[in-house]
C-alpha positions in Angstrom: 38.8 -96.2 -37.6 37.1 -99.3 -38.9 36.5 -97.7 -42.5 35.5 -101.3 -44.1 34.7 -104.6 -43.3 38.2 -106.6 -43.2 39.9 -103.8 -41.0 36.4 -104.2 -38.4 36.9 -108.1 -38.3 40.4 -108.2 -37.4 39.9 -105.7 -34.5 36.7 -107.2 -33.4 38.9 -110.6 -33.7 41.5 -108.9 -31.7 38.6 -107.5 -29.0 37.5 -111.0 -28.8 40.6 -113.0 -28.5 41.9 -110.7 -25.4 38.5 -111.5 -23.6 38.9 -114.7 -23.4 43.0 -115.2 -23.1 44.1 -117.5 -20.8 47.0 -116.5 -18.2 50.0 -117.9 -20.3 48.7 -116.1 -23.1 48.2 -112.9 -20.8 52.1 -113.1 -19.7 52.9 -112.9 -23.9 51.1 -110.0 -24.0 52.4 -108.4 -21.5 55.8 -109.0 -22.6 55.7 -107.9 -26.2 53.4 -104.9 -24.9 56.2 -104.1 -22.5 58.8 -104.2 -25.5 57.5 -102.1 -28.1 55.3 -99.7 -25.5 59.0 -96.9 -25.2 59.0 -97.1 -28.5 55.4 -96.3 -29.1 55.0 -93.7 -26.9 58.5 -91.9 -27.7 57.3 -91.9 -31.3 53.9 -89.7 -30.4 56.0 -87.8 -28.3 58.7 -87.2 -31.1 56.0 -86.7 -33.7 53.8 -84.0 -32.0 57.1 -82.5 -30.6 58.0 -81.8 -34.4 54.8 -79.9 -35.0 55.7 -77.7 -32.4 58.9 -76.9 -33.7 57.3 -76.1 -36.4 54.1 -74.5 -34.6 57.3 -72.1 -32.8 59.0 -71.4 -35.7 57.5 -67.3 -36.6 59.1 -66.8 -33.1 62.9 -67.5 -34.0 62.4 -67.5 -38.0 61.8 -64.3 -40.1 58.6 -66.1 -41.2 54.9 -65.2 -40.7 53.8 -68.5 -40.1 54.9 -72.0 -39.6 55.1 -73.3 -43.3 56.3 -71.4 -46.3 53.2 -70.2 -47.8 52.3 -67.6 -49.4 48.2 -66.5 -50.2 46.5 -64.3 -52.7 45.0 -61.4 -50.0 46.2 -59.1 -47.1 47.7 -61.3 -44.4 49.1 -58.1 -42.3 46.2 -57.8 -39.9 45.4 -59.2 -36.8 42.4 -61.3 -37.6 43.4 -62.7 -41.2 46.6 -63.4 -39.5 45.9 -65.0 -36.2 42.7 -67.0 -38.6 45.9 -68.6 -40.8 48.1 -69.1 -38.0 45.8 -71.4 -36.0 44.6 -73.2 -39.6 48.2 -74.0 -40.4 48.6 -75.3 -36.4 45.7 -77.7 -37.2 46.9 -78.8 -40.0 50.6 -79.4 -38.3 48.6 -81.2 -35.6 46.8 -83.3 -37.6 49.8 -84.5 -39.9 51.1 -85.9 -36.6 48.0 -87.3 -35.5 48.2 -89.1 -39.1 51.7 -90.9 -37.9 50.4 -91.8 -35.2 47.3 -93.8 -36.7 50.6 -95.6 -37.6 51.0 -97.3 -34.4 47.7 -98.7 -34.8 48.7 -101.5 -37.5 51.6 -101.7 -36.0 49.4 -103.1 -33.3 47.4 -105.2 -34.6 50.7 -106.8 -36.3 52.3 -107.1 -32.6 48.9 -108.8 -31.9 49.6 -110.9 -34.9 52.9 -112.0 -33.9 51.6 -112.7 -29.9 49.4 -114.9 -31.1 51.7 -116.9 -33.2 53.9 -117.5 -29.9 50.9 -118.4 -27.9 50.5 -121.1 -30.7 54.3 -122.2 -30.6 53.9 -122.8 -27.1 50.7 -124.7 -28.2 52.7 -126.7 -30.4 55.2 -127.9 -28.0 52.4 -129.1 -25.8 51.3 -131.6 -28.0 50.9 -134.8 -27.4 49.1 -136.4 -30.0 47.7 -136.1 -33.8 44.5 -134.5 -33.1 46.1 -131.9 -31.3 48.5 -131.3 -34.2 46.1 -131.0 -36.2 44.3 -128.5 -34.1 47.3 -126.4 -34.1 48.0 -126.5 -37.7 44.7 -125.4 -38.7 45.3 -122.6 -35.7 48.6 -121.4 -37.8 46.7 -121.4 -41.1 44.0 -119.2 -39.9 46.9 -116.9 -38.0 48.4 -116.7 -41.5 44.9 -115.6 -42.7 44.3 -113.2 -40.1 48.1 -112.0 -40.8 47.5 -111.5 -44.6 44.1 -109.7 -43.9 45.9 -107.1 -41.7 48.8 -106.6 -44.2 45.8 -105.7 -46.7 44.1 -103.2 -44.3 47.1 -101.0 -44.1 49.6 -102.0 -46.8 48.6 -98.6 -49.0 49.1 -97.0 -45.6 52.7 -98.2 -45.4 53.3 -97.7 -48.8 52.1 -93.9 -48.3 54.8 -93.8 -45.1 57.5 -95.4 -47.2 57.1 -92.8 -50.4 56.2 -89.4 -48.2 59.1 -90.4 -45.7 61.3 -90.8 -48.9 60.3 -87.8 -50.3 60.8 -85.9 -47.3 64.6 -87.6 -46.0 65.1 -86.9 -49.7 64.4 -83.0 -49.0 65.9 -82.6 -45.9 69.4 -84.4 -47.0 69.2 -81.2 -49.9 68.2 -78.7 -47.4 70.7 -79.4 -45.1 73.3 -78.7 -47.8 72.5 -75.0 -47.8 73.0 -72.7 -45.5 69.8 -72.5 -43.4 69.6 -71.3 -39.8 69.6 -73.1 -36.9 66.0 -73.5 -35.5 65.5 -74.6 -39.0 67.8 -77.5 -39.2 66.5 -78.5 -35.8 62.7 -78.8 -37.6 64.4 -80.5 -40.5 66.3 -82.6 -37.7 62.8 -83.5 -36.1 60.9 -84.4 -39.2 63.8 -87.1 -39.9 63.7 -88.6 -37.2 59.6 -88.8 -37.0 59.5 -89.9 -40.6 62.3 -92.6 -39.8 60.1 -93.9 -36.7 56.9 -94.4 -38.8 59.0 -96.7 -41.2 60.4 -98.4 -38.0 57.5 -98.8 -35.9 56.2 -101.1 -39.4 59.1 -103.2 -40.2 59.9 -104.5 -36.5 56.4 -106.2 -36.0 56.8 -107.2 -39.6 60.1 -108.4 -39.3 58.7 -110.2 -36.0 55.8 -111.6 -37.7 58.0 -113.1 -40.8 60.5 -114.7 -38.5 57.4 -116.4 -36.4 55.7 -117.5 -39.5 58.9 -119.0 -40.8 
């Protein structure tokens, strides 16, 4: 995952910091773990379960295979078909793997934002300048850290904002017509997959913005 050097240093700053929390800092964790975990997990769930609509659809669809594609040979025997089948299934599979590399900088953003709370509560502890001053230089290297995330992934998200677009965009159009059941219920899935990749981004960023302010 660590394809260059600022997305290595802000897990290996991550990796570090969790070694050495301390037990209030722990109990943060815990909590915001504890609040965006269901949504997490329901997302993979939701993600991989729209492959598999997809993955099902030959079996209630008069298609051949699970996407609409046609190729320039004999796809009517066993082999060549079985061959494509499994190829398109990979491919299905993989697209949802992709959203859920998602959840990965939405992680290192809740991570972000836990750290800026274990600061506040830094902050309100303080009793003199020094200490101030300790914790202001904290935030400014927070907002650093911040920043350096938001770099790592920002042409991720801006990749999940225009496909999810794009693919709302076709769905809303699709829906229009008349199509058959099993495939508005792929259609249905793909919304709602492409609408939890946007959301699992802007709640820690939302979080993060409202800490930082």
């Amino acid at each position: 995952i660590c394809f260059n050097y600022g997305l290595q240093y802000v897990v290996e700053e991550m990796l570090d910091c969790v070694k050495k929390m301390q037990q209030y800092e722990r109990e943060i964790y815990y909590k915001l773990i504890a609040k965006c975990s269901t949504l997490f997990g329901s997302s993979m769930v939701c993600m991989y379960l729209c492959a598999s609509t997809f993955m099902l659809g030959p079996a209630f669809l008069p298609v051949s295979f699970p996407f609409e594609t046609e190729y320039p040979f004999r796809v009517n025997y066993t082999p060549m078909y079985v061959i494509i089948y499994m190829h398109e299934a990979f491919v299905g599979y993989r697209c949802s793997a992709h959203g859920c590399l998602n959840i990965f900088g939405a992680l290192l953003l809740w991570f972000t934002a836990a750290r800026l709370e274990c600061l506040a509560i830094e902050m309100k502890q303080t009793t003199n300048a020094s200490m101030l001053i300790v914790c202001i230089k904290k935030q400014l290297y927070l907002i650093r850290y911040a920043k350096e995330v938001m770099r790592n992934f920002r042409f991720i998200v801006l990749y999940v904002v225009g496909t999810s677009t794009f693919v709302l965009t076709l769905c809303g159009i699709i829906f229009l017509t008349d199509t058959p059941l099993i495939l508005r219920i792929q259609l249905l899935f793909a919304s709602i997959s492409v609408l939890i990749e946007i959301y699992i981004y802007t709640w820690p960023a939302d979080y993060v913005k409202d800490m930082v302010n």
